[in-house]
C-alpha positions as CSV (number, residue, x, y, z in Angstrom):
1,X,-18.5,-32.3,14.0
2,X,-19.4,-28.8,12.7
3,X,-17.0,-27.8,9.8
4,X,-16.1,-24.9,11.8
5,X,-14.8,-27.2,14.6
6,X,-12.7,-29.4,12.2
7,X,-11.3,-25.9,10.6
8,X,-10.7,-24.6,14.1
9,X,-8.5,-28.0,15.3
10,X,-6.3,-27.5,12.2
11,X,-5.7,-24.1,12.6
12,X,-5.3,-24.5,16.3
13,X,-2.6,-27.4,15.7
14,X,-0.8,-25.1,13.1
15,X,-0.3,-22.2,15.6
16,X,0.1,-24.0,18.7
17,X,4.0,-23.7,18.8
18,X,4.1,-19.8,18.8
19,X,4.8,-18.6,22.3
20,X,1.5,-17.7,23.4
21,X,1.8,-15.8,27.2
22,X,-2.0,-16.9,27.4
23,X,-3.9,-20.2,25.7
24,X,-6.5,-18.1,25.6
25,X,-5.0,-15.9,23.2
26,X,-4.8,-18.7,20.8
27,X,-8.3,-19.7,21.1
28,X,-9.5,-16.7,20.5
29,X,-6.9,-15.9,17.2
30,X,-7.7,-19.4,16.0
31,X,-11.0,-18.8,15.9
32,X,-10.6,-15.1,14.2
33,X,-8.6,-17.1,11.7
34,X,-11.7,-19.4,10.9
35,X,-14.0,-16.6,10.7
36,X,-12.3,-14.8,8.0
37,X,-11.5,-17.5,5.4
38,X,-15.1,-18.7,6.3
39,X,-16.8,-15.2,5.7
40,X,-14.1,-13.7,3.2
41,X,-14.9,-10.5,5.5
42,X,-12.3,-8.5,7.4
43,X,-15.3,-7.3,9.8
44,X,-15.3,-8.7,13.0
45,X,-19.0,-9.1,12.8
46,X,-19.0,-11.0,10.2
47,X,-16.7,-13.8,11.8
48,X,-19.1,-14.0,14.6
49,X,-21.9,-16.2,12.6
50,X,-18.4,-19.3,12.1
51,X,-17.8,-19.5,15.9
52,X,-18.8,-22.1,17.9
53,X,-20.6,-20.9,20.8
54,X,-20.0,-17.5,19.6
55,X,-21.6,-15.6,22.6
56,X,-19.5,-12.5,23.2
57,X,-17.2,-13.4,21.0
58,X,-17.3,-10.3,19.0
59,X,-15.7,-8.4,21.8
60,X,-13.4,-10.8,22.9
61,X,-11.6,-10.3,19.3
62,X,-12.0,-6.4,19.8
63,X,-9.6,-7.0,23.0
64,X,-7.5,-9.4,21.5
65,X,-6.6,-7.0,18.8
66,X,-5.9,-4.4,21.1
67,X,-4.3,-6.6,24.2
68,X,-0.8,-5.3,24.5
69,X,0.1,-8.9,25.9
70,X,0.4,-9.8,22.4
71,X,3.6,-9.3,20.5
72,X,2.2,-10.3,16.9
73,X,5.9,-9.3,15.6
74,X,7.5,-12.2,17.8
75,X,4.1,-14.3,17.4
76,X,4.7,-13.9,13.6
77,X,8.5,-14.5,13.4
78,X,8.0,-17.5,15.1
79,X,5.9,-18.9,12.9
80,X,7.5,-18.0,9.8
81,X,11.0,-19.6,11.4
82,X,8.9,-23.0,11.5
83,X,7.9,-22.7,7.8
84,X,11.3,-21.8,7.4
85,X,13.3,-25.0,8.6
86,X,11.0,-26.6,6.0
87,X,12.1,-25.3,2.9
88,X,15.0,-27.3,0.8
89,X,16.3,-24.5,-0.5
90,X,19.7,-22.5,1.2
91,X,18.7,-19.6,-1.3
92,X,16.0,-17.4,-0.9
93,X,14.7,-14.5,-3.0
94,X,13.0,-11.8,-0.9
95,X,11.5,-9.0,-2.8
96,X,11.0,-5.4,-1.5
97,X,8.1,-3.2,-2.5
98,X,6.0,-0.1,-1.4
99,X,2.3,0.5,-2.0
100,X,-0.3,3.0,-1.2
101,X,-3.4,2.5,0.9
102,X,-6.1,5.6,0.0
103,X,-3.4,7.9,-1.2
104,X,-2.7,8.3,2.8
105,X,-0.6,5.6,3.7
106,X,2.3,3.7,2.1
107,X,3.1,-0.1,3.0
108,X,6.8,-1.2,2.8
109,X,6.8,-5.0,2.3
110,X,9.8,-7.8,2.5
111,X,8.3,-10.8,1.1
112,X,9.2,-14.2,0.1
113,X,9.3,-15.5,-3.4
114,X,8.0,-19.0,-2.9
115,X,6.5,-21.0,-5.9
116,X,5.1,-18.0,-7.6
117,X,3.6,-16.5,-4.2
118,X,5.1,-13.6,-2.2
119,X,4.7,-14.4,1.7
120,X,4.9,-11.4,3.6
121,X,8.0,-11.8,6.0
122,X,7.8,-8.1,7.6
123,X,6.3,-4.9,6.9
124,X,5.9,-1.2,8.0
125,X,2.8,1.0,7.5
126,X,3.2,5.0,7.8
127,X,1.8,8.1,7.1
128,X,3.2,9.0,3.9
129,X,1.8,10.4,0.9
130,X,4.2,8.6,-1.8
131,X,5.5,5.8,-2.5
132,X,9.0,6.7,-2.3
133,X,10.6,6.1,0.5
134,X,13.6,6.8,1.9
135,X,16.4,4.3,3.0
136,X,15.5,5.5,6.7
137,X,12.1,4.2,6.1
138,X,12.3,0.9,5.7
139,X,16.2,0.3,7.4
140,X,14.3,-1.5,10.3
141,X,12.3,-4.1,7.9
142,X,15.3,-4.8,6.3
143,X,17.4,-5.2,9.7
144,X,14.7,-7.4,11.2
145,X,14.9,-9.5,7.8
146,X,18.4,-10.1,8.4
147,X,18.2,-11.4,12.2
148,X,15.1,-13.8,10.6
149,X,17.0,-14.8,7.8
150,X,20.2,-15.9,9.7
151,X,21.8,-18.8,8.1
152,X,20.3,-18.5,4.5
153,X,22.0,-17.2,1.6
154,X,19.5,-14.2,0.6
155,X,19.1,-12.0,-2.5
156,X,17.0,-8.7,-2.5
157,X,14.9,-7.8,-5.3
158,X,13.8,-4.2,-5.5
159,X,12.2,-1.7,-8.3
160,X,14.5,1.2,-9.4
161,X,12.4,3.8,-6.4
162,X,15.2,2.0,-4.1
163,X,18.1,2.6,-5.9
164,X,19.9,4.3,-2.9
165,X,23.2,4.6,-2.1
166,X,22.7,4.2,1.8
167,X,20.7,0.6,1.0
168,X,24.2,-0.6,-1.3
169,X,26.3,0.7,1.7
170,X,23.9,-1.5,4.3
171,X,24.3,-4.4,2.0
172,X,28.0,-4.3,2.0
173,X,27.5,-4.7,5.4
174,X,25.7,-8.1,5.8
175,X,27.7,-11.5,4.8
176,X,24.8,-13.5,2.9
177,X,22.7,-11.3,2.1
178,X,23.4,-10.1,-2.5
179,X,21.0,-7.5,-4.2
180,X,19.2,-7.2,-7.6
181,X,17.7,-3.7,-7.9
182,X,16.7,-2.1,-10.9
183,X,17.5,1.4,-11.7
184,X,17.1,4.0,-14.2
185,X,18.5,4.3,-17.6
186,X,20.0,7.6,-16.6
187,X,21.8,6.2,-13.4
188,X,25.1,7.4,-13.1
189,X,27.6,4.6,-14.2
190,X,31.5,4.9,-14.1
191,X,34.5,2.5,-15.6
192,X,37.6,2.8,-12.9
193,X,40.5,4.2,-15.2
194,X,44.3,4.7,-13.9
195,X,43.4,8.9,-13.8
196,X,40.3,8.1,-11.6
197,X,36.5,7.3,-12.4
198,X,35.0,8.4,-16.1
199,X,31.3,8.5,-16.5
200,X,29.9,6.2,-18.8
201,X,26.6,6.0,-21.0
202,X,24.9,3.2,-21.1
203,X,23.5,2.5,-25.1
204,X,21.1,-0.5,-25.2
205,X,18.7,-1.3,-27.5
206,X,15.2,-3.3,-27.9
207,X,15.9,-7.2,-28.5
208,X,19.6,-6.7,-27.1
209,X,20.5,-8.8,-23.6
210,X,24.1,-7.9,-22.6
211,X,25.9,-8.2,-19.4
212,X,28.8,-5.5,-17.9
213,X,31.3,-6.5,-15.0
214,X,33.2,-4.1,-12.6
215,X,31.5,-0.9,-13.0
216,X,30.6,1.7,-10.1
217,X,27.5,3.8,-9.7
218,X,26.5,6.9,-8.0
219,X,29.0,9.8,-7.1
220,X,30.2,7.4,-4.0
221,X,31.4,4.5,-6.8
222,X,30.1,1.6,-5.1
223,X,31.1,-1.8,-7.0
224,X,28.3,-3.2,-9.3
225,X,27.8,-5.8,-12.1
226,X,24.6,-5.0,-14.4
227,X,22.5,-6.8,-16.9
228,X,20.7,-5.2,-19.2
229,X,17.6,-7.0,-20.9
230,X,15.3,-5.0,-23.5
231,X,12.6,-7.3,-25.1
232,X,11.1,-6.2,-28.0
233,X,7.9,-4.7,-27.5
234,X,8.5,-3.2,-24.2
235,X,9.0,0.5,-23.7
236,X,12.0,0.3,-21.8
237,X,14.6,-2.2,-21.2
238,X,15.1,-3.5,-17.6
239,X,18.6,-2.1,-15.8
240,X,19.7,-4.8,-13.3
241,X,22.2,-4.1,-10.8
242,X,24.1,-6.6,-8.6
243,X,26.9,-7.4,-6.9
244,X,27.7,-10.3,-8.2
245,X,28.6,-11.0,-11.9
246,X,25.6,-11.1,-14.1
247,X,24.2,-13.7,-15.9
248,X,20.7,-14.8,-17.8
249,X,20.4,-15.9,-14.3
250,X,20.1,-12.4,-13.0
251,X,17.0,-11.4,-15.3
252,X,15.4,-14.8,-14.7
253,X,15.9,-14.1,-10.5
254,X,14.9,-10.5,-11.2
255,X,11.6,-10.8,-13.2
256,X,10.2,-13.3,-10.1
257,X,10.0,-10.2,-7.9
258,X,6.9,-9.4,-9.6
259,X,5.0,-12.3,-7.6
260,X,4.8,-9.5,-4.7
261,X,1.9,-8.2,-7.0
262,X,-0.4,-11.1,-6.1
263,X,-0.5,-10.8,-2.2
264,X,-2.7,-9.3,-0.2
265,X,-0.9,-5.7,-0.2
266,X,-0.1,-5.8,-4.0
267,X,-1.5,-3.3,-6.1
């Protein structure tokens, strides 16, 4: 047996569960799938040379990739619900990032921190010439997240670009889901007092780890705990906040969200 043909039954076996309208469709994925881990090529041409009686082959992937029969987003989900079951752990860390494609297009990607790795769970791609994104933006990854996610105790990581006040209103909102985003040193931080809210300034510096309870931020004073963590040598220190009382486990949880950088849409 070919190589190719023992590659093909394995990834066969592995997708077979998905809800396929057509067996054809799997066929012709599975073998797409042994094309381009055996080419290291994204071209379809290129996958062509790894098929097994690869006569029109080419254009069979061309309509698979355009066949509206195909619901990747459920074909996807379904998979990832059977990796899911899998895992031991009840608590999952799912980081949230943005990055550009040719200065034209901006990725929004929910990922899940997993031994080191970040495996994409959902993502959006649009026309947008920053990074930044608005809550709007990337609501719908977050709400499909939630419905995948049902059952697990969850904890968003995010960069300080999605310090929002909409996103710590949504997360109010969900039951299991908690958040550690980092924001700006100039973020606007209050202390509850019996006259109303005073604004505070937050004074940290390099080497110094400290952790504040019951604050509020933004001019909407949402409920937050932070942990602040400057080590020496950085630039600046990192600004955690969370909803639940911080701890040296916050920073640890936090700093994993840079595993994100080492999949396929990191930068």
């Amino acid at each position: 047996m070919q190589p190719e043909s023992r590659l093909y039954d394995t990834i066969l076996k592995l997708l077979a569960d998905a809800p396929w309208q057509d067996r054809r469709h799997l066929a012709a994925v599975s073998w797409m799938v042994v094309g381009l881990l055996s080419s290291g090529w994204i071209a379809l041409s290129e996958w062509t040379a790894f098929v097994v009686g690869r006569a029109q082959y080419e254009r069979r992937f061309q309509r698979w990739l355009s066949n509206p029969r195909i619901d990747v987003l459920q074909l996807y989900s379904s998979m990832l619900r059977n990796v899911l079951v899998t895992l031991e752990e009840r608590r999952l860390l799912v980081a949230l990032d943005t990055t550009m494609l040719w200065n034209t297009f901006c990725v929004v990607q929910l990922s899940l921190v997993y031994r080191g790795r970040a495996i994409p769970l959902v993502w959006k791609v649009m026309k947008h010439a920053s990074a930044s994104v608005a809550f709007r933006d990337y609501r719908g990854v977050l709400e499909f997240a939630v419905r995948m996610l049902k059952g697990y105790e969850v904890v968003l990581l995010a960069d300080r670009g999605f310090m929002h006040g909409d996103l710590l209103r949504w997360h109010q909102r969900q039951t299991d889901w908690h958040l550690c985003i980092r924001c700006k040193r100039d973020v606007g931080l209050f202390e509850k007092t019996c006259r109303g809210y005073r604004a505070l300034t937050l004074r940290v510096s390099p080497g110094e780890v400290c952790y504040i309870h019951n604050f509020y931020v933004t001019a909407a004073h949402l409920p937050v705990h932070i942990a602040v963590g400057w080590e020496k040598g950085a630039k600046e220190p990192w600004i955690i906040v969370s909803d639940q009382p911080t701890g040296h486990e916050t920073l640890y949880e936090y700093g994993r969200r840079f595993t994100i950088e080492e999949n396929v849409f990191g930068s």
